[in-house]
N, C-alpha and C positions, 0 to 999 in steps of 0.2 A: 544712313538709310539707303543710300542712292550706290552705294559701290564709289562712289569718288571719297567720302567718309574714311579717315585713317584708319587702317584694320577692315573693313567691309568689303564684300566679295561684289567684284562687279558683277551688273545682273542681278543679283539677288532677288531684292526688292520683297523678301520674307515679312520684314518691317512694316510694309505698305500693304500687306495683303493679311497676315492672321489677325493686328489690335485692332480693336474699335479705336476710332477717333472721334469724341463728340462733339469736338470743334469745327467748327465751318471749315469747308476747303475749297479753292474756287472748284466750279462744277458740282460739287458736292454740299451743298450750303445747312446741311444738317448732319455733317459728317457723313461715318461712313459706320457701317458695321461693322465684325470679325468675320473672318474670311471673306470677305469682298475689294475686290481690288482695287484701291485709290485710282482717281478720274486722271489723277496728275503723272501718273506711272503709265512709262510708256513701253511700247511690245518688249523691248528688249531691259526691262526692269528697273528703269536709269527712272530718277524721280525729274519732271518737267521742273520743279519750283527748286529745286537746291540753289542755295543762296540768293533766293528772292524772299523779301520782306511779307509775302504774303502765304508763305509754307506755315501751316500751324506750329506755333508753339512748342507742342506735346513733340512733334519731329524733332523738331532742332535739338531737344533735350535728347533722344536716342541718339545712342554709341554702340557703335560693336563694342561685344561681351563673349565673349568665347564658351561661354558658361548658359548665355541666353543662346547665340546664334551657332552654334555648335560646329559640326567638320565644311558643312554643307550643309544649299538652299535647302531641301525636302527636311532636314534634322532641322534647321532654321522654323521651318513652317512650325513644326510640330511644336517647339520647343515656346515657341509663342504662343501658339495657340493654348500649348496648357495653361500658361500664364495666365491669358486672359482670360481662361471657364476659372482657374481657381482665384481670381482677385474679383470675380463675382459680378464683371464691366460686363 
């Protein structure tokens, strides 16, 4: 999620910004919505909580997918975002 992630484009931070997450995050303690940019993501797209015990869940399980996160960040965006209007979250 964070660009340190094997395969994951530094920066990016696509991940953190197009799914809902409706797991508590610190800062964020009712998650977050879609397209709204995680508390814990910082200017330069790198996520604050990578490999801390208190990153939700639902992240940890995200992987770069070539298939989801595409050439590039803005295809990235997109490419989540449809995910998340067609899985109905």
């Amino acid at each position: 999620m964070t660009g340190t992630e094997q395969g994951c484009r530094p920066g990016c931070g696509a991940c953190c910004i197009a799914p809902s997450i409706s797991s508590p995050i610190p800062g964020m303690p009712d998650g977050k919505p879609a397209g709204v940019r995680c508390a814990q993501l910082t200017e330069d797209n790198l996520c604050r909580l990578f490999g801390d015990p208190r990153r939700p869940a639902v992240c940890e399980r995200f992987d770069f997918d070539r298939e989801l996160c595409g050439d590039h960040r803005e295809q990235a965006l997109t490419l989540i975002a449809a995910l998340e209007t067609a899985s109905g979250t």
